[in-house]
BALOSE-999202 format. One record per residue: residue in one letter; x, y, z of N, C-alpha, C, O in turn. Coordinates in steps of 0.001 Angstrom, whole numbers, plus 500000, padded with zeros to 6 digits. Each point is the difference from the previous one (the first is absolute). Layout:
! BALOSE-999202
<res->A nc1->X nc2->Y nc3->Z cac1->X cac2->Y cac3->Z cc1->X cc2->Y cc3->Z oc1->X oc2->Y oc3->Z>
...
END
This chain:
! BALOSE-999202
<res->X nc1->483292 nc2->481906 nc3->494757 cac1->501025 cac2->500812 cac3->499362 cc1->500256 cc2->501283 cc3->500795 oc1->501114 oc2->500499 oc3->500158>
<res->X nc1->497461 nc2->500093 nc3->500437 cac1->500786 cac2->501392 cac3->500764 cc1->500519 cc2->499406 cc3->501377 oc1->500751 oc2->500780 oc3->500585>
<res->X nc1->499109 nc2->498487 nc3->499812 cac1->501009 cac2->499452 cac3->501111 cc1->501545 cc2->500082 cc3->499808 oc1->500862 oc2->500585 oc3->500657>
<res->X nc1->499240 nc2->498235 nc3->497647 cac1->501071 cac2->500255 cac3->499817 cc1->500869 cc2->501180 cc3->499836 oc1->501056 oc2->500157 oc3->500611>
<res->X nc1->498493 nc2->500582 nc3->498616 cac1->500409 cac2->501360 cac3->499822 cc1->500144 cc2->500941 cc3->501213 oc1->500771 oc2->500958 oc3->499932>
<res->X nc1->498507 nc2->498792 nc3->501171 cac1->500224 cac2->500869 cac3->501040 cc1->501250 cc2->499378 cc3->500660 oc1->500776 oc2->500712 oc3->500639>
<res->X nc1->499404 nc2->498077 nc3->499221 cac1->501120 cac2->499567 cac3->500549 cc1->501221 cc2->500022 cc3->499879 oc1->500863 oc2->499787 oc3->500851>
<res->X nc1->499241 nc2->500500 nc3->497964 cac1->500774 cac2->500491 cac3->498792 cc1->500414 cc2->500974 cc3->500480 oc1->501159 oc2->499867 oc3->500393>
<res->X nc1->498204 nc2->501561 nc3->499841 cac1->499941 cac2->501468 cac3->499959 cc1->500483 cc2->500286 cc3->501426 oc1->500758 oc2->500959 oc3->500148>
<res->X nc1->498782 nc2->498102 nc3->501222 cac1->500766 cac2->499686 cac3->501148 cc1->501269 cc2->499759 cc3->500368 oc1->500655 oc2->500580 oc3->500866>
<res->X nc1->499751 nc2->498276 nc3->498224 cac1->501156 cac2->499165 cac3->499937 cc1->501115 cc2->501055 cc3->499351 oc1->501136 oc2->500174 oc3->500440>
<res->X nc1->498304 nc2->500449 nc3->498478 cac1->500845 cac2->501755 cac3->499269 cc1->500420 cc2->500883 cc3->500951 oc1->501115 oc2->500513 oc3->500093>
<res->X nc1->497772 nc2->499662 nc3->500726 cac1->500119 cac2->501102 cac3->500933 cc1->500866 cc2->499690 cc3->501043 oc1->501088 oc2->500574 oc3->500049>
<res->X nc1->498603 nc2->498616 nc3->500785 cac1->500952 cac2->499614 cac3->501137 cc1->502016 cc2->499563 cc3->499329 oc1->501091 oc2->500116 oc3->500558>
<res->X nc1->498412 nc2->499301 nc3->497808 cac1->501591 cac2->499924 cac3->500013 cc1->501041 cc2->499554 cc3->501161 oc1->499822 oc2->499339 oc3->501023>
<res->X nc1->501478 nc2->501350 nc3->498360 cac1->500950 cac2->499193 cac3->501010 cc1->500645 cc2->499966 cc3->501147 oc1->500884 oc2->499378 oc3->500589>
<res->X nc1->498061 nc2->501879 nc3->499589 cac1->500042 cac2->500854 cac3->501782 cc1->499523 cc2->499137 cc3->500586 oc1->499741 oc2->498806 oc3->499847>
<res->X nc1->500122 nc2->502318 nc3->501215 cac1->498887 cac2->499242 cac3->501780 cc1->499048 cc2->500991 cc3->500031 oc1->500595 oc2->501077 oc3->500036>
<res->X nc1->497747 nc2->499144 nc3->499968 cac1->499137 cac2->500470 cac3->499830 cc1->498899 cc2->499977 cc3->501306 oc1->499257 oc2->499089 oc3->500367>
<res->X nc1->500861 nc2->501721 nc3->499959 cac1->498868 cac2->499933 cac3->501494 cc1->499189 cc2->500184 cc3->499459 oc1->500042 oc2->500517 oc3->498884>
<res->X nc1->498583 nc2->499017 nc3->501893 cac1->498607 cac2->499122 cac3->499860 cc1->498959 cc2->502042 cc3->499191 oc1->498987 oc2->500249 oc3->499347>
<res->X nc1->502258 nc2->500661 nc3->501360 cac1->499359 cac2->501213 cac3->499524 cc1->499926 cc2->500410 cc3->498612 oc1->499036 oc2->500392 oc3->499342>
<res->X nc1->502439 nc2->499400 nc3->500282 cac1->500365 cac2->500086 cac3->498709 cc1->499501 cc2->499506 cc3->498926 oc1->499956 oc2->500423 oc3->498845>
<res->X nc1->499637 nc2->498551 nc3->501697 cac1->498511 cac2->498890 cac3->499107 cc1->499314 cc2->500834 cc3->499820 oc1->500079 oc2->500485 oc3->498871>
<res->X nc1->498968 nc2->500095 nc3->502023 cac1->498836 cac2->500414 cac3->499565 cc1->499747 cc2->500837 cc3->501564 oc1->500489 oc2->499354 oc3->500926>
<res->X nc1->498935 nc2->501764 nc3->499440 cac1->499840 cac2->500709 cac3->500918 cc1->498465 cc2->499516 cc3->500396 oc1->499718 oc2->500398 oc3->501130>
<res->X nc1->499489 nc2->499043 nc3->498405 cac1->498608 cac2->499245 cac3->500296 cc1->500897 cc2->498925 cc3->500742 oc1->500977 oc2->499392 oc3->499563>
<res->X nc1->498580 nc2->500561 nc3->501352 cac1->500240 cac2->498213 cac3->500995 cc1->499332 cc2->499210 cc3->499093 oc1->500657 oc2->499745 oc3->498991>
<res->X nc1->498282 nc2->499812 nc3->501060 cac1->499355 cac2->499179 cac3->499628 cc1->500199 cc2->499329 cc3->498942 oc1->500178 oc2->498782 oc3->499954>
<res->X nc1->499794 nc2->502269 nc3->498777 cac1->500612 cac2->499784 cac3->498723 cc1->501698 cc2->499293 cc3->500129 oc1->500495 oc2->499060 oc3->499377>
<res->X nc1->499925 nc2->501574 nc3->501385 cac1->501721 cac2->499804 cac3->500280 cc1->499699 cc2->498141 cc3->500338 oc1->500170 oc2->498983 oc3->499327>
<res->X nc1->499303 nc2->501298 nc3->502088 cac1->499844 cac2->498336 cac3->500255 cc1->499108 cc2->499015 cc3->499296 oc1->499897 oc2->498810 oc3->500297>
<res->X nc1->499410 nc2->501876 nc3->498646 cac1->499453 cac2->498795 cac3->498958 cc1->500816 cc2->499885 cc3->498796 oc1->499888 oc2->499026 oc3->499256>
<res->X nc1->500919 nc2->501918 nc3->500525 cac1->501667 cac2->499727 cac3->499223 cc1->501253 cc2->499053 cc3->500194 oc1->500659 oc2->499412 oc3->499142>
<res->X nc1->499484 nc2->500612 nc3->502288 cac1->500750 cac2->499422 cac3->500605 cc1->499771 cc2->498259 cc3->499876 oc1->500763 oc2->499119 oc3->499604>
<res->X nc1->498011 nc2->500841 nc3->500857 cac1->499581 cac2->498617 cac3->500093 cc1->499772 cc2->499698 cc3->498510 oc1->500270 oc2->498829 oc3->499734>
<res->X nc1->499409 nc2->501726 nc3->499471 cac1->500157 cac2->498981 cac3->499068 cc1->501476 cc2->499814 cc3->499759 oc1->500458 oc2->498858 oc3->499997>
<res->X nc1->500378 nc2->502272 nc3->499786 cac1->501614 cac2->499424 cac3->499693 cc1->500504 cc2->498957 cc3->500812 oc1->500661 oc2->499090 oc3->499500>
<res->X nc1->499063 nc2->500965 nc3->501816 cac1->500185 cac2->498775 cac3->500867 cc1->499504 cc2->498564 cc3->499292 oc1->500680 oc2->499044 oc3->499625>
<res->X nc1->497990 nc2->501157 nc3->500342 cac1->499368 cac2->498817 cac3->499281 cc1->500794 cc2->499431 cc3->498698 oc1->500248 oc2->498803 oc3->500148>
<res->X nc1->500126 nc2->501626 nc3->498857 cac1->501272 cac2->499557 cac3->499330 cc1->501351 cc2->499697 cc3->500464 oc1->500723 oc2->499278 oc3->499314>
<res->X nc1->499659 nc2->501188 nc3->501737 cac1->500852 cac2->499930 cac3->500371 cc1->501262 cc2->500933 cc3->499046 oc1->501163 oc2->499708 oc3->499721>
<res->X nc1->498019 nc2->501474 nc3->499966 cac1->500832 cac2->500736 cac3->499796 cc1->501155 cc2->501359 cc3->500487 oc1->500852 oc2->500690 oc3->499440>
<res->X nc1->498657 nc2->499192 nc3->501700 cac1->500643 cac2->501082 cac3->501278 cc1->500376 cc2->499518 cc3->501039 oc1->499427 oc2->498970 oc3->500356>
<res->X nc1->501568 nc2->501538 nc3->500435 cac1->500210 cac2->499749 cac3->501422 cc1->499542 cc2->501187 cc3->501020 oc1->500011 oc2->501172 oc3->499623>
<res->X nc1->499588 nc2->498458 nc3->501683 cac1->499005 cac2->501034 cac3->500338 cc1->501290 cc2->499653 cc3->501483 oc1->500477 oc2->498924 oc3->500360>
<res->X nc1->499746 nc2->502486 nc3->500189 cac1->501262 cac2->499941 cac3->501056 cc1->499081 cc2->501549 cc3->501171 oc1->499855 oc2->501186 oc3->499703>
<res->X nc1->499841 nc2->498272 nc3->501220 cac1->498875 cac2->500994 cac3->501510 cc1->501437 cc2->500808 cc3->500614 oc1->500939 oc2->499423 oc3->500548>
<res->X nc1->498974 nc2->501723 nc3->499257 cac1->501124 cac2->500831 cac3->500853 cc1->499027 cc2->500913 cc3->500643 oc1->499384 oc2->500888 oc3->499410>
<res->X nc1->500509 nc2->498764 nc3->502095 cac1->498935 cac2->500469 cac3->500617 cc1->498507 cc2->500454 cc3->499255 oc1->499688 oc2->499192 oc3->499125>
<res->X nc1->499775 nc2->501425 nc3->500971 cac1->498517 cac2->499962 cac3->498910 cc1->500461 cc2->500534 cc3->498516 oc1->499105 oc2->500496 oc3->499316>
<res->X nc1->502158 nc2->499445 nc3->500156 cac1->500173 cac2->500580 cac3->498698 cc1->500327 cc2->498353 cc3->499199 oc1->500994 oc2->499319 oc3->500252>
<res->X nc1->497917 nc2->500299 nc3->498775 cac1->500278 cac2->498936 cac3->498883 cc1->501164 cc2->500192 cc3->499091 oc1->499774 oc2->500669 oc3->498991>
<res->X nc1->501639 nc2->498787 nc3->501211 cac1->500471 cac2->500080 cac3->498900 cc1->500184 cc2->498614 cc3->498685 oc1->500460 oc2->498866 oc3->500134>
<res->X nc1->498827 nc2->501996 nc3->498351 cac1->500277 cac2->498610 cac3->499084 cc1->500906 cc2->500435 cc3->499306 oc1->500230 oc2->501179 oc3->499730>
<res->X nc1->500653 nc2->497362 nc3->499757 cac1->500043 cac2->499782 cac3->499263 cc1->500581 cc2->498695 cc3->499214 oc1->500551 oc2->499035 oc3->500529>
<res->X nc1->499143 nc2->501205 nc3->497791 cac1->500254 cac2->498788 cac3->499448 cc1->500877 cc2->498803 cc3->500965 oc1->500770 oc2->499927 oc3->500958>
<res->X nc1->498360 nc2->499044 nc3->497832 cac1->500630 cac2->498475 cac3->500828 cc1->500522 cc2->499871 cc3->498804 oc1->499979 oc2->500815 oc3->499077>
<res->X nc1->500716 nc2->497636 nc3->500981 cac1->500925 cac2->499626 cac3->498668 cc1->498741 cc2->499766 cc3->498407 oc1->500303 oc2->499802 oc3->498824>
<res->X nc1->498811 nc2->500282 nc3->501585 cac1->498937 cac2->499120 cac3->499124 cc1->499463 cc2->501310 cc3->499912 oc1->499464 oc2->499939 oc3->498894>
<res->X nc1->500301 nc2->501309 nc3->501572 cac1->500026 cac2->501361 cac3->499589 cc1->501178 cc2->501116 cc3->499378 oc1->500049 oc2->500842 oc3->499104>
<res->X nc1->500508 nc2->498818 nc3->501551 cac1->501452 cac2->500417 cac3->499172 cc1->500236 cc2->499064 cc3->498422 oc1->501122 oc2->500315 oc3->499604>
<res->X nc1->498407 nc2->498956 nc3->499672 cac1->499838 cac2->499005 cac3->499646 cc1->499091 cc2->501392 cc3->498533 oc1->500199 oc2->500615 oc3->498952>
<res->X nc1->499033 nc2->499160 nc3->501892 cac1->498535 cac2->500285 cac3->499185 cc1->500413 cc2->501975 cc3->499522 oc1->499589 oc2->500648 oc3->499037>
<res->X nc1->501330 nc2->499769 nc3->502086 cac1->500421 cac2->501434 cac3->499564 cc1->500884 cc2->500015 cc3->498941 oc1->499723 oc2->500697 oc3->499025>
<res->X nc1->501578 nc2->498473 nc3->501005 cac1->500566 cac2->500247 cac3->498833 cc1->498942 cc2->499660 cc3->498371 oc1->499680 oc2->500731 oc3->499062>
<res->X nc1->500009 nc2->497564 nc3->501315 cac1->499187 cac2->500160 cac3->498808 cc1->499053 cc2->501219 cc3->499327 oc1->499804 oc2->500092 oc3->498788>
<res->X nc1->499699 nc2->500737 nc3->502125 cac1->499325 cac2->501272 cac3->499431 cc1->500855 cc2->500844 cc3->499411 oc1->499918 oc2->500656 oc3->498962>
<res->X nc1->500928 nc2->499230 nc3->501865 cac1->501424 cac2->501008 cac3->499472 cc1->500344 cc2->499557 cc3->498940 oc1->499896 oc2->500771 oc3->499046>
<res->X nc1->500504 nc2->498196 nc3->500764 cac1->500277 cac2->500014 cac3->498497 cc1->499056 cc2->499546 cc3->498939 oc1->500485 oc2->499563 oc3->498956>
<res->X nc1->497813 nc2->500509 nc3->501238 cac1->499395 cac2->499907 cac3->499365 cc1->500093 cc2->501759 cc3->499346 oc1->500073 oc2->500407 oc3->498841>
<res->X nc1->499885 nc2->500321 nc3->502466 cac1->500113 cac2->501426 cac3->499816 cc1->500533 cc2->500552 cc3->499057 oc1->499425 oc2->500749 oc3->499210>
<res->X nc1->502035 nc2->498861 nc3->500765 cac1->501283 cac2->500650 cac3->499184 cc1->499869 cc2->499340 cc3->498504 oc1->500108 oc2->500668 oc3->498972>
<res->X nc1->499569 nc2->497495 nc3->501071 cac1->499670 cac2->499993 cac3->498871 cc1->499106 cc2->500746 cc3->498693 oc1->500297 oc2->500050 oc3->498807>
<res->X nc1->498567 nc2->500471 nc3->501872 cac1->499041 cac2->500448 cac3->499807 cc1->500119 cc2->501981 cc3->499357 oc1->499328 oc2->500643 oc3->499194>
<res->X nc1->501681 nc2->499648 nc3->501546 cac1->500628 cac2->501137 cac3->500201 cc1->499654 cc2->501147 cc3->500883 oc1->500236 oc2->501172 oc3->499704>
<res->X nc1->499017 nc2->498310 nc3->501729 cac1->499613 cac2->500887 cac3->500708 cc1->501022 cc2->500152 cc3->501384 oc1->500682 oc2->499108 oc3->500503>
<res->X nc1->499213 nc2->502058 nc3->499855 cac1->500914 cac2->500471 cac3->501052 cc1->500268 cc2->498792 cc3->501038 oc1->498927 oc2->499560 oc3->500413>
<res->X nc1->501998 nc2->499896 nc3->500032 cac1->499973 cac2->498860 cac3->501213 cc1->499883 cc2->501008 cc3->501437 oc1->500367 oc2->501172 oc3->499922>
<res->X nc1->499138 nc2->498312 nc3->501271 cac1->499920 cac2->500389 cac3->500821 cc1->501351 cc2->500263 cc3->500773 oc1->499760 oc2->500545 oc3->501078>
<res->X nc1->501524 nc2->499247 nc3->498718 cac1->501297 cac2->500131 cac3->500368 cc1->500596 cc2->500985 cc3->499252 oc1->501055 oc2->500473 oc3->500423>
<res->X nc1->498311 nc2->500069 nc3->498188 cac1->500280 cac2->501061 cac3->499681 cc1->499624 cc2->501250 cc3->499973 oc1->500691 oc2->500918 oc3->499559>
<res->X nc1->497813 nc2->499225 nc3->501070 cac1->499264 cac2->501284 cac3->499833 cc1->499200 cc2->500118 cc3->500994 oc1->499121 oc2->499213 oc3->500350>
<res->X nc1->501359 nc2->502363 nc3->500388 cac1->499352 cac2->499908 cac3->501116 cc1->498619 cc2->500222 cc3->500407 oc1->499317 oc2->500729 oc3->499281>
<res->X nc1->500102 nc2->498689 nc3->501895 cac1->498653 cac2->499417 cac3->499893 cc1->499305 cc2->501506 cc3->499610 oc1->498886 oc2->499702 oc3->499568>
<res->X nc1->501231 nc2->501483 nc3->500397 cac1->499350 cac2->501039 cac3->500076 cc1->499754 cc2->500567 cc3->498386 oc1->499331 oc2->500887 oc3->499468>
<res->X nc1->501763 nc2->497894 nc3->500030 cac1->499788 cac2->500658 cac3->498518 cc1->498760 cc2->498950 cc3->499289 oc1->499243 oc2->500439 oc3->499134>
<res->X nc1->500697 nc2->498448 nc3->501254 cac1->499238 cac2->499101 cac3->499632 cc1->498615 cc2->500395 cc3->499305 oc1->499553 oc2->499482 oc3->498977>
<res->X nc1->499753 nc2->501712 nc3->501908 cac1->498509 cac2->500013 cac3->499984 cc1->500077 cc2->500980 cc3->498749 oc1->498975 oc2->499881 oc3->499329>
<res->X nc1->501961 nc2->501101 nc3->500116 cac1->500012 cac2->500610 cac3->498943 cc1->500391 cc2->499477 cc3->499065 oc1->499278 oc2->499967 oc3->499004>
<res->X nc1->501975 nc2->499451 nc3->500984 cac1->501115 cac2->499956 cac3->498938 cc1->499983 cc2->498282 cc3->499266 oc1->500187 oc2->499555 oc3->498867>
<res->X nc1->499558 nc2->499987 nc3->502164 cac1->500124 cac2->498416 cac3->499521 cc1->499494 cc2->499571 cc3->499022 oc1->500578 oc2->499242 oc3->499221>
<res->X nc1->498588 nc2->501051 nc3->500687 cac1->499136 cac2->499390 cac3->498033 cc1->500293 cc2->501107 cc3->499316 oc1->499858 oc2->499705 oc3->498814>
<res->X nc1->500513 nc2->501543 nc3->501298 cac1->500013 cac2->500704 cac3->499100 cc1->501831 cc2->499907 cc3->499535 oc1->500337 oc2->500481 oc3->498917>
<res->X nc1->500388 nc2->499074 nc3->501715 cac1->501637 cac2->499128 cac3->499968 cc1->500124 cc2->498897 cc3->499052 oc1->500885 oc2->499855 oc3->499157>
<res->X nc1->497988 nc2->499285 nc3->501116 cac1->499985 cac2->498551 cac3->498772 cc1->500117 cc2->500385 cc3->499096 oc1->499992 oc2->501220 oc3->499838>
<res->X nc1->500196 nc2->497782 nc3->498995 cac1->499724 cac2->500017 cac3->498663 cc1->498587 cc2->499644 cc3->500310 oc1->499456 oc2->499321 oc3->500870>
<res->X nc1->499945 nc2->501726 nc3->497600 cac1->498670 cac2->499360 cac3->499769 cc1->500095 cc2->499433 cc3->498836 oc1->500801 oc2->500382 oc3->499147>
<res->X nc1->498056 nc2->498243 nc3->500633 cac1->499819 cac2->499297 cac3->498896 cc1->499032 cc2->500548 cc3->499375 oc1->498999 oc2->500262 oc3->500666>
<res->X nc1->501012 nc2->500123 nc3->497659 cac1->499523 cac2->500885 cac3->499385 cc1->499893 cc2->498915 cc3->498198 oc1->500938 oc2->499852 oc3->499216>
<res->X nc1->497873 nc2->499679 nc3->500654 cac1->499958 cac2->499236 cac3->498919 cc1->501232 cc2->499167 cc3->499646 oc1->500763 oc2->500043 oc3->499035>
<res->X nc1->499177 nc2->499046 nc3->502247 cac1->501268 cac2->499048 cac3->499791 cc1->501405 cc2->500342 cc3->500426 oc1->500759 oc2->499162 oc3->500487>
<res->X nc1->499490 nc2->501825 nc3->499357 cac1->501299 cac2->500781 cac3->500078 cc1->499994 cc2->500515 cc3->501426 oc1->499101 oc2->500067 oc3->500838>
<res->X nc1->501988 nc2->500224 nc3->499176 cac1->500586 cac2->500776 cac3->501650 cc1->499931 cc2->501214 cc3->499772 oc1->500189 oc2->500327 oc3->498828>
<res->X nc1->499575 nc2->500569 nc3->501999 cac1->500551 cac2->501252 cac3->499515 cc1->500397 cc2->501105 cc3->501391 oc1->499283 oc2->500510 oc3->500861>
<res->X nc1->502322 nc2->499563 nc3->498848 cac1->500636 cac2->500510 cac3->501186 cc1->499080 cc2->501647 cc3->500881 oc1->499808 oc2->501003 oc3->499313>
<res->X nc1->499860 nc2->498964 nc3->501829 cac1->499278 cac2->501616 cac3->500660 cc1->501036 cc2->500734 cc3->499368 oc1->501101 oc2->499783 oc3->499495>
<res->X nc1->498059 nc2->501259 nc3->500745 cac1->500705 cac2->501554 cac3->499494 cc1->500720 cc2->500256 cc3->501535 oc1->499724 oc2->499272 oc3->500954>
<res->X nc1->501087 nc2->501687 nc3->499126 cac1->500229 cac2->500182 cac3->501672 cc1->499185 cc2->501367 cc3->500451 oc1->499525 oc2->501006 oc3->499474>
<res->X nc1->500633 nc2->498311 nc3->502011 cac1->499084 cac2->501035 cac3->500457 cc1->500430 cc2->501138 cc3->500542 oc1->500848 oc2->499764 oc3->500860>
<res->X nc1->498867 nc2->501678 nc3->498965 cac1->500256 cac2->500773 cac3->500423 cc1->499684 cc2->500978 cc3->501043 oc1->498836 oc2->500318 oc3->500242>
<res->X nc1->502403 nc2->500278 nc3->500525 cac1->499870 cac2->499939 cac3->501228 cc1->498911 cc2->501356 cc3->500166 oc1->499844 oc2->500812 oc3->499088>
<res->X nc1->499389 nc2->499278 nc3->502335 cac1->498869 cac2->500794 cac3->499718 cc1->500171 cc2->501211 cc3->501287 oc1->499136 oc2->500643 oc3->500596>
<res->X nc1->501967 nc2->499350 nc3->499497 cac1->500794 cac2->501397 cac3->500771 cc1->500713 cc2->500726 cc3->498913 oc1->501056 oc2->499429 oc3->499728>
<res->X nc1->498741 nc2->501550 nc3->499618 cac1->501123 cac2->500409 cac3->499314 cc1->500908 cc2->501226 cc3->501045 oc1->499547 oc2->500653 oc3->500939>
<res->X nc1->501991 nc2->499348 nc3->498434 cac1->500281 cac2->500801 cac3->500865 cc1->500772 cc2->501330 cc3->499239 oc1->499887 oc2->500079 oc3->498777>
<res->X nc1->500848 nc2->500900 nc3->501912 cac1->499728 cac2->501360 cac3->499169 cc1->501684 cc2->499754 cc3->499444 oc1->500581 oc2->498924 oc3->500142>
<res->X nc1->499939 nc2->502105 nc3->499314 cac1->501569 cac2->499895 cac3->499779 cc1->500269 cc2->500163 cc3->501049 oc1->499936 oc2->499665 oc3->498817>
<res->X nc1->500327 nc2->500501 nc3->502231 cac1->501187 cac2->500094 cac3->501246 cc1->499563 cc2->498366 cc3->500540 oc1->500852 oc2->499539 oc3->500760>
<res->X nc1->498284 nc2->499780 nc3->499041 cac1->499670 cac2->498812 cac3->500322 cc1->498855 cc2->500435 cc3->501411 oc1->499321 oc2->499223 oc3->500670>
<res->X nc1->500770 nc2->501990 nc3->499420 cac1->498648 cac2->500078 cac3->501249 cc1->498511 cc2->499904 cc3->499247 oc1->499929 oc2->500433 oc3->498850>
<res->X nc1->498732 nc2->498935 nc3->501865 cac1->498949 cac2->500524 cac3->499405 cc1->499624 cc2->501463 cc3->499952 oc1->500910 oc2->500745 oc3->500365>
<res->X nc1->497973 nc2->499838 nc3->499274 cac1->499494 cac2->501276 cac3->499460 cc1->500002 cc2->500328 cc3->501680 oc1->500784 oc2->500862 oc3->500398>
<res->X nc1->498339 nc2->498446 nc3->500571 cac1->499607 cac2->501133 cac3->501317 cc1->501489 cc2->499849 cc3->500910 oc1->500062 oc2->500583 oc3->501082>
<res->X nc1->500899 nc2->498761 nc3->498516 cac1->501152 cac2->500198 cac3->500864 cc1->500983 cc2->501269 cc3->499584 oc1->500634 oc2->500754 oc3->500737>
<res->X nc1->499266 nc2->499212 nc3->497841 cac1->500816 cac2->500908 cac3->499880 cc1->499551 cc2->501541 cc3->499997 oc1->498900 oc2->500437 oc3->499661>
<res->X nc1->502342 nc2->500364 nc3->500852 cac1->500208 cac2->501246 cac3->500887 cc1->499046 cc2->499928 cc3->501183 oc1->499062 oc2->500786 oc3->500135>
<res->X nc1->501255 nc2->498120 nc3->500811 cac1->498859 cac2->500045 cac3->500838 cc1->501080 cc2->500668 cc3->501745 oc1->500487 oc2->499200 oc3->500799>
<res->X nc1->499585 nc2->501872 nc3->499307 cac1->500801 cac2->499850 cac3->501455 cc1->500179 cc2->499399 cc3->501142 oc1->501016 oc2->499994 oc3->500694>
<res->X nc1->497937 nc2->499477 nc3->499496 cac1->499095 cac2->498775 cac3->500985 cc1->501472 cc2->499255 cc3->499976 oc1->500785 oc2->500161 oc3->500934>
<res->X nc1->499585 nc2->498867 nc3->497729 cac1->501372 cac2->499083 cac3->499711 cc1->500779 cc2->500625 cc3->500469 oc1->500128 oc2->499507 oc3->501120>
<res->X nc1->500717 nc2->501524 nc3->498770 cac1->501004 cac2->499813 cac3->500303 cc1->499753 cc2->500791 cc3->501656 oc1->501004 oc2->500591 oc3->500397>
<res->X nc1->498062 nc2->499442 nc3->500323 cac1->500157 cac2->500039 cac3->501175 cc1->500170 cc2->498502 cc3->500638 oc1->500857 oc2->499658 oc3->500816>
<res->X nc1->497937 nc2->499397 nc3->498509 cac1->500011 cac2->498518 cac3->500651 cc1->501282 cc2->499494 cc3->499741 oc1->500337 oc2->499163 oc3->500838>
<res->X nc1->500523 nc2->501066 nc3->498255 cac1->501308 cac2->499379 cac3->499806 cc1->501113 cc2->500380 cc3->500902 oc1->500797 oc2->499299 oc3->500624>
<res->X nc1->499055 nc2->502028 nc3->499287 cac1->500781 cac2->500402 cac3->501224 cc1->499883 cc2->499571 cc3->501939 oc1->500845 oc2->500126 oc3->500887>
<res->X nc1->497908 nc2->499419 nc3->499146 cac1->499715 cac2->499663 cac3->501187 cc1->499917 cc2->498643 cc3->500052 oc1->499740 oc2->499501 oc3->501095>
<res->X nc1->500464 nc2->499618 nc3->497730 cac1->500282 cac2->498672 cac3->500042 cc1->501241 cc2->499716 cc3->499847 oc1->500339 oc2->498926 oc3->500496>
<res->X nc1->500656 nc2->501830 nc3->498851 cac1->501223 cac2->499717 cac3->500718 cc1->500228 cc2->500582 cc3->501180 oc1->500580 oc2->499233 oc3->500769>
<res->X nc1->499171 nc2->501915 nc3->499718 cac1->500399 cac2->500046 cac3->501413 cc1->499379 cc2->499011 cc3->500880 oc1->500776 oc2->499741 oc3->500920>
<res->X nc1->498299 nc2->499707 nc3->499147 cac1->499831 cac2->498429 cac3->500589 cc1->501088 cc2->498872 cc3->500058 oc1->500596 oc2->499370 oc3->500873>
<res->X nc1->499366 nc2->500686 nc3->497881 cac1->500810 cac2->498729 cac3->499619 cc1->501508 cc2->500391 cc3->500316 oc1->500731 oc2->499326 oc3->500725>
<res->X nc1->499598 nc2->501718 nc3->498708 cac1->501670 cac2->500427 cac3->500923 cc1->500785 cc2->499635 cc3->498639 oc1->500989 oc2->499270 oc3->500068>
<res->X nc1->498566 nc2->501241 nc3->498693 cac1->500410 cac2->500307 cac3->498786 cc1->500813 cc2->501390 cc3->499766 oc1->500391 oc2->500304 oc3->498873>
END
């Protein structure tokens, strides 16, 4: 079963891009004992552009991604085509519905953890002179 599941969590990750052998995993080793098993299913295509591995899905992996995907959405969790990968590690279970004695019960939303002041600047920007020197010298760069 944790085979399966890692394969699973692989097959998520790489999605419907092209994924170098780095992007896998920054361990070689780990990377190339990843690889080979998706191979071993025959779930990836593996393409050598000089020493950079690029994968990705085969039809029988592409296959196996949507089905997650819409196991996903059924389920009511974020699909990977909708939420970007950076929000995943915070937001993603706390986004679902949770099941709560049978019942669903919709998250509260989450709130954002910058607040900002009335002029819309934070607290150490505003009246700061520093700004409006950098502004002024970033349009004279730019030719504003």
């Amino acid at each position: 079963m944790d085979d399966f599941l890692r394969l699973l969590y692989w097959v998520d990750r790489i999605g419907m891009g092209e994924k170098s052998l780095v992007e896998i995993s920054r361990n070689s080793r780990k990377a190339h004992e990843v690889l080979e098993k998706l191979r071993g299913y025959g779930l990836v295509n593996v393409r050598r552009k000089g020493k950079m591995y690029l994968i990705t899905l085969s039809d029988q992996g592409l296959e196996v991604y949507e089905a997650l995907q819409r196991l996903k959405r059924k389920l009511g969790f974020p699909t990977s085509a909708t939420v970007p990968k950076s929000v995943f590690a915070r937001e993603s279970f706390a986004s679902a519905p949770s099941v709560i004695g049978g019942r669903f019960e919709e998250p509260e939303p989450l709130e954002p953890s910058v607040t900002a002041s009335e002029e819309g600047l934070p607290s150490f920007a505003r009246d700061n002179p520093w700004l409006a020197v950098l502004v002024e010298r970033g349009r004279k760069r730019v030719g504003v």
